[in-house]
C-alpha positions in Angstrom: 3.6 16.7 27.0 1.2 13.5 25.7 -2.2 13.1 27.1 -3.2 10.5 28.6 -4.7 8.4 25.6 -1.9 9.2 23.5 0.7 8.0 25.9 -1.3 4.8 26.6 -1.1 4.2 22.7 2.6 4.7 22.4 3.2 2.5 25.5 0.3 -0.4 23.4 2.3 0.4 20.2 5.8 -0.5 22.3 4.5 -3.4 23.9 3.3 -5.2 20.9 5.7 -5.0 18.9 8.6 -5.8 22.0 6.3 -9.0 22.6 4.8 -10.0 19.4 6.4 -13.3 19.1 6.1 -14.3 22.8 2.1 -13.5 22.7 -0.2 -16.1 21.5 -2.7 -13.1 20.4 -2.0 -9.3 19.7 -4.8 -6.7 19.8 -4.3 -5.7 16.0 -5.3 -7.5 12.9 -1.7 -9.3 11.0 -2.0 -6.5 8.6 -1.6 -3.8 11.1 1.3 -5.1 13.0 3.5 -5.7 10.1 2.6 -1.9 9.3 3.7 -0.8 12.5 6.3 -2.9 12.4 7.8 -1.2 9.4 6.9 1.6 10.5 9.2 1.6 13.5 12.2 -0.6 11.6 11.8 0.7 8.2 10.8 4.5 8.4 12.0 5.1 12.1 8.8 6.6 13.1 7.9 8.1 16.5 4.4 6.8 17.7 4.2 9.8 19.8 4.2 12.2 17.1 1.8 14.5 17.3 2.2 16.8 13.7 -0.3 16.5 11.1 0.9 15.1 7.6 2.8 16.9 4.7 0.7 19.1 2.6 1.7 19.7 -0.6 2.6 23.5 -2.0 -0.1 24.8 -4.3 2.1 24.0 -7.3 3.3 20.7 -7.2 -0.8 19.7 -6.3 -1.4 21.5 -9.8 1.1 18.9 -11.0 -0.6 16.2 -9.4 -3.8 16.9 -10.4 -2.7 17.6 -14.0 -1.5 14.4 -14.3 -4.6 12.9 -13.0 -7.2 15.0 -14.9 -8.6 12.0 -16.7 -8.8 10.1 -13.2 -10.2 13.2 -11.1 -12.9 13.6 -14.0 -13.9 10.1 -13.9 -14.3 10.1 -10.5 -15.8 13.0 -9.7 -19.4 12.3 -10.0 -19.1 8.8 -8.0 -17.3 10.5 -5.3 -19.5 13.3 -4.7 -22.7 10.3 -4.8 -20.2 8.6 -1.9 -20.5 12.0 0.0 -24.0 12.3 -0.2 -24.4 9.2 1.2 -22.1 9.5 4.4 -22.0 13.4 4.9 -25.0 13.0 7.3 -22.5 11.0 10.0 -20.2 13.5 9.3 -17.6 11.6 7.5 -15.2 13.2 4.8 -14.2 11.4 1.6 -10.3 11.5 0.6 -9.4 10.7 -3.6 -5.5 9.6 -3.6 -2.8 9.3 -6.6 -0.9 5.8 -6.4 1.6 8.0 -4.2 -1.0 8.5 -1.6 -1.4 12.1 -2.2 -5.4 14.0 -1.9 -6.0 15.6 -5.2 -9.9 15.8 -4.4 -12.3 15.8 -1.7 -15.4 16.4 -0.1 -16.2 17.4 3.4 -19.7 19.7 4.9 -18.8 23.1 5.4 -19.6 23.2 9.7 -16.7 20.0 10.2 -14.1 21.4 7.1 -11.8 23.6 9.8 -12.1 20.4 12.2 -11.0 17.7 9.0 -8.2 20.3 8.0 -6.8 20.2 11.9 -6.6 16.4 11.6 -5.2 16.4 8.0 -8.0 15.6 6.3 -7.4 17.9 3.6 -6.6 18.4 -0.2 -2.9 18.3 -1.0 -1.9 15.9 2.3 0.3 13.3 1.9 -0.7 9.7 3.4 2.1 7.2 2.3 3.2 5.2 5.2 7.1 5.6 5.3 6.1 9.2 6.2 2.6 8.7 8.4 3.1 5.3 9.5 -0.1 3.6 9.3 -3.4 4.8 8.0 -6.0 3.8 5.9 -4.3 5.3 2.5 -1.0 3.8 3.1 -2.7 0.6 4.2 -4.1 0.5 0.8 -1.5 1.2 -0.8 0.8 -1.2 1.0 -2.0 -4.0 0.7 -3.4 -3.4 -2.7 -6.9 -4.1 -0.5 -9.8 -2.8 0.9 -9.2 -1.8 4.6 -10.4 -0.2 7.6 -7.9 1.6 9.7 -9.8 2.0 12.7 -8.9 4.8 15.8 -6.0 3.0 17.4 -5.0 0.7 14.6 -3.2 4.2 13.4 0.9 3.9 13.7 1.2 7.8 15.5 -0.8 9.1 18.3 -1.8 12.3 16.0 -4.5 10.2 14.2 -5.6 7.7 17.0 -9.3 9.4 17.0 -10.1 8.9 13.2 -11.4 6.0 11.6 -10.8 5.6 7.7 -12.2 3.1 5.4 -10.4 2.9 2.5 -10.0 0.9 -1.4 -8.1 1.1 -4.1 -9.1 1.8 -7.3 -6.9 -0.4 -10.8 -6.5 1.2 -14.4 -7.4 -1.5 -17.1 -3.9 -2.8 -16.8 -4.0 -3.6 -13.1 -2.1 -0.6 -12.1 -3.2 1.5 -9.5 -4.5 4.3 -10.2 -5.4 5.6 -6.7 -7.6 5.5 -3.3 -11.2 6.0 -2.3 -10.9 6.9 1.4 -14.0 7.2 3.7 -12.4 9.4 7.3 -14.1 10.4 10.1 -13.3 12.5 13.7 -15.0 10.6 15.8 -16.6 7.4 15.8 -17.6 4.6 18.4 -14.8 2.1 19.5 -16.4 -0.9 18.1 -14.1 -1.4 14.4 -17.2 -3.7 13.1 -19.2 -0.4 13.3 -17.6 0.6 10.4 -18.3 -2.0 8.4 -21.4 -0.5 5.8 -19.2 2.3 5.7 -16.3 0.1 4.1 -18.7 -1.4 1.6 -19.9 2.0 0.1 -16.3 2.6 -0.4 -15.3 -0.5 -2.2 -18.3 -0.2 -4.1 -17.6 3.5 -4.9 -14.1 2.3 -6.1 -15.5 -0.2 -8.5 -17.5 2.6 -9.7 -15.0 4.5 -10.6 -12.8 1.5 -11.7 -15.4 0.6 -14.0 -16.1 3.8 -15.6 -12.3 4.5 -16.2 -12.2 1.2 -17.9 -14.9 2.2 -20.0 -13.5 5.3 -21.2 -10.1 3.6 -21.7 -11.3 0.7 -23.8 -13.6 2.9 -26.4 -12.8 1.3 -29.9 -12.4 -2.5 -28.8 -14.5 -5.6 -28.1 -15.8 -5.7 -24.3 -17.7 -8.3 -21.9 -19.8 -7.0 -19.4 -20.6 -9.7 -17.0 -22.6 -10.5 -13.7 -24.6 -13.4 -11.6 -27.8 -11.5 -12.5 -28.9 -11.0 -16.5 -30.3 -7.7 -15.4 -27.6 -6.0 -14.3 -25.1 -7.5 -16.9 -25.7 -3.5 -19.1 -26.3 -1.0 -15.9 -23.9 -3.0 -12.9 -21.3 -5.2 -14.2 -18.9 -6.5 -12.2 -16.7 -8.3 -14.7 -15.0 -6.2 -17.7 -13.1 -7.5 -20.2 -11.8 -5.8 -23.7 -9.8 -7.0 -26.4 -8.8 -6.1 -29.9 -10.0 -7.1 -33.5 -7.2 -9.9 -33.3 -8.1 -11.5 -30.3 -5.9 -10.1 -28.1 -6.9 -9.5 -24.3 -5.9 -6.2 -23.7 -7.5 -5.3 -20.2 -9.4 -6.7 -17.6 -10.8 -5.0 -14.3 -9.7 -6.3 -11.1 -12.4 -8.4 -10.4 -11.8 -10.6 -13.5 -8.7 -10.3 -13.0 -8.7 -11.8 -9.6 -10.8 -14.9 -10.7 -8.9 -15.9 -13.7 -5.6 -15.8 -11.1 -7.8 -17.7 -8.9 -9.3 -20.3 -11.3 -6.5 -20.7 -13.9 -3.3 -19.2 -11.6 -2.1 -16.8 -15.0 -3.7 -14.1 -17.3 -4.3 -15.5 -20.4 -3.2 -13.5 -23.5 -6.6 -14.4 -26.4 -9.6 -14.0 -25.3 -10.2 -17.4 -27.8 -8.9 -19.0 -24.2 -11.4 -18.1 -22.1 -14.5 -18.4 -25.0 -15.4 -20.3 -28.4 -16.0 -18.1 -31.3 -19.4 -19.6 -31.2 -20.0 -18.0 -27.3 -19.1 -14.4 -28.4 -21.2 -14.7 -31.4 -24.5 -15.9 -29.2 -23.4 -13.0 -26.5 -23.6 -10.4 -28.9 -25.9 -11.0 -30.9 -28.5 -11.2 -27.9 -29.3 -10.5 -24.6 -26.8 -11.8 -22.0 -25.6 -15.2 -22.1 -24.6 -17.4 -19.3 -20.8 -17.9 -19.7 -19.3 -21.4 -19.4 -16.4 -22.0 -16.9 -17.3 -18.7 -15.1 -19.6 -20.0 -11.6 -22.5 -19.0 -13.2 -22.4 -15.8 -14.9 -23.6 -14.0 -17.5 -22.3 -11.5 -19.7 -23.1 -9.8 -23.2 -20.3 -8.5 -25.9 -20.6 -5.2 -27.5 -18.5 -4.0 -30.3 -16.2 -1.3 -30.8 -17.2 2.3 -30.5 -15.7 5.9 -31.3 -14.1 7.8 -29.0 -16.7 10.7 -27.3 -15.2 14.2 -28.4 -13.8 16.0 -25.8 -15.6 18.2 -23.9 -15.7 21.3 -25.7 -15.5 24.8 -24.0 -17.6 27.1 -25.2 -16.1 30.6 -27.5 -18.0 32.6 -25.5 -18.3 35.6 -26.3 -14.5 37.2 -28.1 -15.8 39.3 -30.8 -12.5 38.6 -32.3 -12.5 34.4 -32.2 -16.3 35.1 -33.0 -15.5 36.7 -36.5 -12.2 34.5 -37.3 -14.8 31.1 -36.8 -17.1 32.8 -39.2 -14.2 33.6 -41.3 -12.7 29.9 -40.7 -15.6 28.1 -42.4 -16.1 30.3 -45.6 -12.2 29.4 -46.1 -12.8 25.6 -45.1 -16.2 25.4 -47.1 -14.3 26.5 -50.0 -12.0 23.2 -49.5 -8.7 25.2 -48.2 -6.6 23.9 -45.6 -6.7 26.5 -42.1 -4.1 26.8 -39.4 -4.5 27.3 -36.3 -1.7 29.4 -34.3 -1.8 30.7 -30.4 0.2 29.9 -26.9 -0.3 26.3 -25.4 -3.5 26.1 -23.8 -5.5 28.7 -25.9 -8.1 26.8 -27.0 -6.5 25.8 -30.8 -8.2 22.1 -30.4 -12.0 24.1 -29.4 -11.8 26.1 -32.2 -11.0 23.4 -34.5 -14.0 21.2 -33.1 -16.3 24.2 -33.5 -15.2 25.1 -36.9 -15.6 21.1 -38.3 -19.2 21.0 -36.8 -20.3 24.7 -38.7 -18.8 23.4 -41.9 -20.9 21.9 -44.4 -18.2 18.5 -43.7 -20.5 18.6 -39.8 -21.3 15.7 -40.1 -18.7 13.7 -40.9 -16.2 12.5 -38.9 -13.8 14.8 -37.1 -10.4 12.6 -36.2 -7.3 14.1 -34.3 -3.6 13.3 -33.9 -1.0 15.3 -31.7 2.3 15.3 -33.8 4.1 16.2 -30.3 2.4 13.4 -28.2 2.8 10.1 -30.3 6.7 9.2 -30.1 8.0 9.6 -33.5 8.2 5.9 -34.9 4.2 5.6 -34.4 3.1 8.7 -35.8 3.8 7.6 -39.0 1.5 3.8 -38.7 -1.0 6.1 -36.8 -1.0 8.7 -39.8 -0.9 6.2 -42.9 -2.1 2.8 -41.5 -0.8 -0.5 -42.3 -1.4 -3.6 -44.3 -1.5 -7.2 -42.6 2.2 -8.3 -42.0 3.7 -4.8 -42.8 6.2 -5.3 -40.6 7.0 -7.4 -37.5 4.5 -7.0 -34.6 1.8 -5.8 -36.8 -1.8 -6.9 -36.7 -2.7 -10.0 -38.6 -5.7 -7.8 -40.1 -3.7 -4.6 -40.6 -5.0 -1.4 -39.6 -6.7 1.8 -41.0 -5.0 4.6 -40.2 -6.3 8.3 -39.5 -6.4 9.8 -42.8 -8.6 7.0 -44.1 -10.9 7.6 -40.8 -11.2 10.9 -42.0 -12.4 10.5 -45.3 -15.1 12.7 -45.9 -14.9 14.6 -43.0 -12.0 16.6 -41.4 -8.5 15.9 -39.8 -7.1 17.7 -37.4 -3.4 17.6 -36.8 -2.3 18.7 -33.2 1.1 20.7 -33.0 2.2 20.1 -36.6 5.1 21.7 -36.1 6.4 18.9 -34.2 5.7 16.3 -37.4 8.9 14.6 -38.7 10.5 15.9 -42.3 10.3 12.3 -43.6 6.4 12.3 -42.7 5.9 16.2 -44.2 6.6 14.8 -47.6 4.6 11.7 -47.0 1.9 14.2 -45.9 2.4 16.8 -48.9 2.0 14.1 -51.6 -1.3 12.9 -49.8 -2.7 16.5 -49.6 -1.7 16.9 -53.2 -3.0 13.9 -54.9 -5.4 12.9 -52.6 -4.4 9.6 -52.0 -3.3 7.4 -49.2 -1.2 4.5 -49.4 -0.6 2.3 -45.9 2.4 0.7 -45.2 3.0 -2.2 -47.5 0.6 -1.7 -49.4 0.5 -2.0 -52.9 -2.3 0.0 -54.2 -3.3 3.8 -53.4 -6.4 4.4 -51.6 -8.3 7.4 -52.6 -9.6 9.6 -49.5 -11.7 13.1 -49.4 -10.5 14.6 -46.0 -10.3 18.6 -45.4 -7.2 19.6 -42.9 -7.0 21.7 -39.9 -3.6 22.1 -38.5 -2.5 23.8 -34.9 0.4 24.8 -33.3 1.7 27.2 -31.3 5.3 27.5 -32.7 6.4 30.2 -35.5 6.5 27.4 -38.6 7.6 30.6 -40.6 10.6 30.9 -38.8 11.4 26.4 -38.9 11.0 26.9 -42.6 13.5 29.3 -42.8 15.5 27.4 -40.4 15.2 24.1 -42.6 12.8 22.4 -39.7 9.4 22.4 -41.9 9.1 22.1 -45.7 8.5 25.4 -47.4 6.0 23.8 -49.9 3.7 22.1 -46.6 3.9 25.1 -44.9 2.1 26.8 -48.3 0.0 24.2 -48.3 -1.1 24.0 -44.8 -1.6 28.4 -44.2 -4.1 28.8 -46.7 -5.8 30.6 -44.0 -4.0 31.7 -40.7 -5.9 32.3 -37.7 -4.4 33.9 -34.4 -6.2 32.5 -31.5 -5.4 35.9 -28.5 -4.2 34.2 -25.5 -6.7 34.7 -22.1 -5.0 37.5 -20.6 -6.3 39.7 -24.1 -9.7 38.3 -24.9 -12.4 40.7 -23.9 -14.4 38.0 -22.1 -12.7 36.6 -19.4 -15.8 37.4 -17.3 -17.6 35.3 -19.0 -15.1 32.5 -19.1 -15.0 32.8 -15.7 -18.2 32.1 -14.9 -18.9 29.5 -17.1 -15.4 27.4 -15.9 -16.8 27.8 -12.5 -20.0 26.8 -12.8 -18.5 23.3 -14.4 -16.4 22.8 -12.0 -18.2 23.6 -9.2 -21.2 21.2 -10.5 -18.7 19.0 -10.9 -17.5 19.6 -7.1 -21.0 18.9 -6.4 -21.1 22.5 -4.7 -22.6 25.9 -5.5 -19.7 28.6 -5.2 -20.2 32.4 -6.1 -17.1 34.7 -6.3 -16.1 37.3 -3.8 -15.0 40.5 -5.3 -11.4 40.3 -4.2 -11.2 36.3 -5.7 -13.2 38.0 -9.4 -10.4 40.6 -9.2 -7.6 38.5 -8.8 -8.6 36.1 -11.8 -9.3 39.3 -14.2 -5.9 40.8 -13.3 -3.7 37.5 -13.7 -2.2 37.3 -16.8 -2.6 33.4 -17.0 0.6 32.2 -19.1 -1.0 28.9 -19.0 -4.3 30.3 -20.6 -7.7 27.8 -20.8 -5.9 24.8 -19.1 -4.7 27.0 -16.4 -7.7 28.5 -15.4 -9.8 25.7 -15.4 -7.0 24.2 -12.9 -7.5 27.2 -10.5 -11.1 26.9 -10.5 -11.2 23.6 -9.8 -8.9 24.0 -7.0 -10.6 26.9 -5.7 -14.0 24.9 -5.5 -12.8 22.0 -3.7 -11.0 24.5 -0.7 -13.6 27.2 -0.8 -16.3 27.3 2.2 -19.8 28.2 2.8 -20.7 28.5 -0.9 -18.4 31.2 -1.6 -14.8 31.4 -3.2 -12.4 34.2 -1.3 -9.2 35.2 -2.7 -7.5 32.9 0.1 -8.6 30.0 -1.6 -6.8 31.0 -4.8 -3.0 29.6 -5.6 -0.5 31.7 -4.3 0.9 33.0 -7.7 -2.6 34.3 -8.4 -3.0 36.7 -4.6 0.9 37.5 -5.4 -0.4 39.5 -8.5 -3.1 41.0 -6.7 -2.4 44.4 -5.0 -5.0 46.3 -3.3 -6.6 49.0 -6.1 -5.3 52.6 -5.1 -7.8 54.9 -4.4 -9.3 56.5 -7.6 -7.7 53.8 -9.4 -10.4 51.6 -11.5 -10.4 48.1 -11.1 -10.0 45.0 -13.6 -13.6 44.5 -13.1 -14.4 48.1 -13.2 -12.8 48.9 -16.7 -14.5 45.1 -17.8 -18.1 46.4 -17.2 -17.2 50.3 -18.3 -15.7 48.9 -21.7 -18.4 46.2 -22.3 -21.0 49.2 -21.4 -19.7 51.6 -23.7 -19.2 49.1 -26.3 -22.6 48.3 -27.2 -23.7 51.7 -26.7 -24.7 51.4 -22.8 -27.8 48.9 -23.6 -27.9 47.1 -20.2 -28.8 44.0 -21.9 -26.3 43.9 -25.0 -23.6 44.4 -22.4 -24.9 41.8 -20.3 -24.8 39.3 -22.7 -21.2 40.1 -24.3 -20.3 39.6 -20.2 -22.1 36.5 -19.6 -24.1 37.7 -16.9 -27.9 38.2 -16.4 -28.7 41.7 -16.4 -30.0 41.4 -12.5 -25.6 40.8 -11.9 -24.8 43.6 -14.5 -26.9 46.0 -12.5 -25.6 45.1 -9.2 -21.9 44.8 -10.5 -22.3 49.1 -11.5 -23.8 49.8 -8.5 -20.9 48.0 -6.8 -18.7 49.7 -8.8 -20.5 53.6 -8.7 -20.7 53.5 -12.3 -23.1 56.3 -13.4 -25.2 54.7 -16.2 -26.7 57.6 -18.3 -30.0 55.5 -18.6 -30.3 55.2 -14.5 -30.4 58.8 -14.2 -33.1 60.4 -12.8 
């Protein structure tokens, strides 16, 4: 049976919509109506519903948030700042996909249970066709900041929450998500929430801005805004284009005011400003920019991509003596391979090896042979002269082996590299020439190879898929990366993937006992990538600064029986072999664990291990 309040929404929710067109006013702004009105004619939607939303199972979130890594680790710094700023009026923060679904949060420990009872929760779903109206689907709906206040929500489940929410656009003007700003209760007045909706379209322009950023590393950009000073730290206008002129991305803001001012996009950034203008803006401080209400904005040039974030070798005495292996071979000018399962770490180890070899510092460049569609690896690979082919660049372009020259290239799943380009490759690793398409002339270029993949290439050559003579070529040197569920220091890997993501999380998480066993005895089939995944999950559910098993994926606690009596433990056996090891030295085995010596000592005593140095 509804309460009171929630029958006296359904019966508001009724009457409006009955008597919409006979009433000169309705108590809802246009935005809400036509959403409740949809709603009810669209999506059939009962107002008196009182269930929570759809929550997603643990492994179709991992999906989600897989796809969204890049997004969730560009925001994730400006939506913990967001929380710091509101978690004293106990309000939650909510980060959507463009589908409306919560791959990250953050929300204080003492109102979590209270956030999770209202939905307010990783993995819900908020799309309107199955909640009705709320602030996500508003958003999404809209493409606009918006304030979904208490009763302005479609079903009686959410009428005591108020949720300010914005989107956030890639470079392209797609959307990439939604900032959302909930909380339980809140006072009736909707204009109280109106600081609260301007942190949150702030936040999203934060994390608008940064994506851009990262997306447009190696072109032109303009930074622009009405104050010289906060053209570098603050901008508010982005735009990028390449070394032909060609506007490639614009954030939303500049995107709204050229719509605004001219009514289309324009396609060279030579329509929007003289050669002269860019020259002046950046070869100075900013500039103010002509035809743009008075603002001013600075150009910087192109930049290389950052490396990736590299995760540490820790401490495998076996991936330890194959990287000390791996230079000798590289200093000595051979090609290495790199073999081991998806996610292993192939790309780390390649990184690691480049910056120990006497080729440091140069550059280190990188192509995946399985993630550029076959008729572009080759351009990518070989580069291309001006007019090459139809489509091309007016100025041609240099392609990877040339950016590699006296340094190191690393090529990404080379198993999945085309025959015709093998024998392209071959000749260029023989002679040591490169020659783009169209061109003429050979270029000479001083590169060292690293190659990865996790396929057998000795069984594609037999099987005609690889050239015998590349292969020869490429396994000077073979390395075997182990996958996780064999390397000796998963502790340690542990520890250190948690600590990331839980600074990340902005959190500080230790492990329970029964979570540590559960992620020694899982035999991770998707290694590194995987457990990083599960980390990060388990820091954005876990409570009260500690991770329990329960806030592990399901496939993890399925592998984790209860330890028989007698029986050692994953951890257990962990510290007993690391102990005997290095000849039980406390510290030694401490340090192969990565863990202080203070953890190590509590860990045996945990575990009754008799220590023959403790004895009396």
């Amino acid at each position: 049976m509804l309460a009171a309040n929630s029958r006296a929404h359904v019966d508001c929710v009724s009457r409006v919509l009955k008597n919409v067109d006979r009433q000169p006013q309705v108590p809802v702004p246009p935005l809400i109506l036509d959403s409740w009105r949809r709603s009810v004619e669209l999506y059939r939607l009962d107002p008196a519903s009182q269930q929570g939303p759809r929550i997603l199972s643990q492994s179709l979130l991992n999906e989600c948030r897989e796809r969204a890594e890049l997004f969730l680790r560009i925001a994730s710094d400006a939506v913990a700042r967001l929380h710091e700023r509101v978690r004293g009026a106990d309000y939650c923060v909510l980060l959507t996909d463009a589908q409306g679904r919560t791959i990250d949060y953050r929300v204080e420990s003492s109102i979590r249970n209270d956030c999770r009872k209202a939905g307010l929760y990783l993995g819900t779903c908020w799309s309107e066709g199955e909640e009705g109206t709320c602030g996500v689907a508003a958003v999404l709906t809209s493409k606009a900041p918006v304030t979904v206040h208490k009763r302005d929500h479609f079903r009686a489940a959410f009428i005591g929450l108020t949720c300010s929410a914005a989107p956030v656009f890639d470079p392209t003007g797609e959307l990439l998500g939604v900032v959302d700003v909930s909380a339980l209760q809140s006072p009736d007045d909707r204009r109280s929430q109106h600081l609260i909706r301007q942190l949150v379209e702030q936040t999203a322009r934060e994390i608008e801005n940064a994506f851009f950023m990262h997306s447009a590393q190696g072109h032109w950009v303009m930074r622009a805004h009405g104050t010289p000073g906060y053209v570098e730290s603050q901008p508010d206008y982005l735009l990028a284009w390449d070394g032909d002129g060609r506007l490639l991305a614009l954030n939303s803001l500049a995107r709204q005011h050229l719509m605004q001012r001219d009514g289309r996009l324009p396609g060279h950034i030579g329509e929007l400003f003289d050669p002269d203008q860019l020259r002046r803006a950046h070869d100075a401080s900013a500039q103010r920019l002509a035809g743009w209400g008075g603002l001013y904005g600075r150009v910087s040039a192109p930049q290389r991509r950052a490396p990736a974030r590299l995760l540490k070798l820790a401490q495998d005495g076996r991936i330890e003596q194959q990287l000390r292996l791996a230079i000798r071979v590289k200093d000595c000018n051979l090609a290495v391979l790199v073999q081991g399962e998806t996610g292993a770490g192939k790309e780390v180890f390649a990184r690691q090896l480049h910056r120990q070899s006497l080729r440091g510092d140069g550059p280190f460049v990188t192509l995946n042979c399985a993630a550029i569609p076959e008729n572009l690896i080759e351009s990518e690979l070989f580069g291309y002269v001006a007019g090459a082919f139809t489509g091309a660049s007016s100025k041609g372009m240099q392609g990877l082996l040339q950016q590699a020259d006296g340094g190191t290239l690393f090529l990404d799943e080379i198993g999945d590299m085309p025959l015709n380009l093998q024998t392209r490759l071959l000749r260029v690793l023989a002679e040591g020439e490169v020659a783009p398409l169209g061109a003429a002339r050979r270029q000479r270029v001083d590169i060292q190879v690293i190659c990865a993949t996790h396929r057998d290439l000795a069984a594609m050559v037999s099987e005609g898929r690889f050239r015998e003579d590349l292969y020869f070529r490429l396994a000077n040197a073979r390395f075997e990366l182990p996958p996780l569920r064999e390397r000796e220091d998963r502790l340690a890997l542990i520890q250190q993937m948690l600590g990331e993501e839980a600074a990340a999380c902005g959190v500080e998480v230790v492990l329970a006992d029964a979570a540590l066993e559960a992620l020694l005895v899982y035999r991770w089939p998707g290694n590194l990538r995987q457990m990083r995944q599960v980390l990060r999950y388990a820091c954005a559910v876990s409570e009260g600064g500690q991770v329990r098993l329960e806030d592990l994926p399901q496939e993890l606690r399925a592998n984790c029986a209860p330890a028989a009596q007698g029986v050692s433990s994953p951890a257990r056996q962990m510290l007993l072999d690391a102990l005997i090891r290095h000849r039980w030295k406390p510290a030694d085995a401490a340090r192969a664990l990565g863990i202080s010596r203070a953890t190590l000592y509590r860990r045996v005593h945990e575990h009754c291990i008799d220590m023959p140095r403790m004895k009396p």
